[in-house]
C-alpha positions in Angstrom: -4.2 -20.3 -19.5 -3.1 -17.6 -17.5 -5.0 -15.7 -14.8 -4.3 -11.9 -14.3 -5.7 -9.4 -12.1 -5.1 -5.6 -13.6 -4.7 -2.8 -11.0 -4.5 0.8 -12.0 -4.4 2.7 -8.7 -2.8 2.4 -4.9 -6.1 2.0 -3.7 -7.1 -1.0 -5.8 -3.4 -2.3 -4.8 -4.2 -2.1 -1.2 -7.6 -3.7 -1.7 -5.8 -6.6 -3.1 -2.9 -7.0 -0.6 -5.2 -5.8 2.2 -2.1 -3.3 3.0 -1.8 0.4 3.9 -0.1 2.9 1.2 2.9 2.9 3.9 3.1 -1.1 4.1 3.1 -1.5 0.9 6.1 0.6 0.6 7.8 -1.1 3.2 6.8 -4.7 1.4 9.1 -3.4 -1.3 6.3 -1.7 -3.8 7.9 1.4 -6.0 5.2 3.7 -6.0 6.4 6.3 -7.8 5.6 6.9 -11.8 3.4 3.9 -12.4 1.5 3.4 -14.7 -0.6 -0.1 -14.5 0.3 -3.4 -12.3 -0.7 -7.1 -12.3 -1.0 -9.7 -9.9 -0.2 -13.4 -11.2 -0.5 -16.5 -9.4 2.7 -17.9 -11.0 6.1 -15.8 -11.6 6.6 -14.2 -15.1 10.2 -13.7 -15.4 13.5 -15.3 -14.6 15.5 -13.8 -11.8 19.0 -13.1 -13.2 22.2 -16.1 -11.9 25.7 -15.0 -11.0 26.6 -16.5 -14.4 23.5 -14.2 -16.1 24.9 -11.0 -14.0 28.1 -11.8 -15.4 27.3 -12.5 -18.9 25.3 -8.5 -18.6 22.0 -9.1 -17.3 21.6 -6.1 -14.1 21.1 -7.8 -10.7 17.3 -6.6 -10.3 16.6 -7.2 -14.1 13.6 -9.2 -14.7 14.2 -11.7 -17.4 11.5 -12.4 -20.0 12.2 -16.2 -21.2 10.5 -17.8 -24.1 9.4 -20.9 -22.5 7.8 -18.7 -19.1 3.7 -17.9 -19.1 3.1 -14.3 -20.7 6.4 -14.1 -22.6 5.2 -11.2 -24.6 4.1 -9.2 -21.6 7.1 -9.3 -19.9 9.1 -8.4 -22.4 6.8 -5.5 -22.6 6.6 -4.1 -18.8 10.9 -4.7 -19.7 10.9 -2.4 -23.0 8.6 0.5 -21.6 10.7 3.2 -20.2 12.2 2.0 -17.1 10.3 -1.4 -17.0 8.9 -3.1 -13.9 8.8 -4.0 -10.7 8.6 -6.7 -8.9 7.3 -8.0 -5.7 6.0 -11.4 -4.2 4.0 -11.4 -1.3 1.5 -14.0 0.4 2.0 -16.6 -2.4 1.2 -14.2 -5.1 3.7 -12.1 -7.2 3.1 -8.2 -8.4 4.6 -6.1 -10.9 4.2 -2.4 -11.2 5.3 -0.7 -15.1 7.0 2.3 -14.4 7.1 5.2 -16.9 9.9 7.1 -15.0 
């Protein structure tokens, strides 16, 4: 089983991290043209090798891997528009879905 937490605004995204809008921004978070987020306890994707990069994966590309928790939601956040975001901060990891 895996525990999400759902955010749909900055505000509820501050309350989590217990960050400003402007912190947040300087943490790494895009934003800009998002749509919904989740907080996870455990990562979701695969952060793409040297050999991956080489073989045509994108350096920032967040890789949704069969045998990884919620599978089928990463491959989601990946396949709408522009995909997601990611960020890991204080032992927990976030990812905004970007529509533009």
């Amino acid at each position: 089983m895996l525990k999400l937490i759902v955010f749909e605004t900055e505000e509820e995204l501050c309350e989590l991290t217990g960050l400003t809008e402007h912190e947040l921004w300087q943490k790494g978070f895009n934003l800009d043209d998002w749509e919904i987020g989740f907080q996870s306890e455990v990562k979701l994707h695969k952060t793409p090798t040297k050999k991956d990069i080489e073989n045509g994966y994108r350096e920032n590309e967040l890789i949704a891997l069969f045998d990884l928790p919620a599978h089928w939601l990463m491959s989601q956040m990946n396949a709408y528009c522009v995909g997601a975001n990611y960020v890991f901060l204080d032992g927990k990891h976030y990812y905004t879905v970007h529509h533009a």
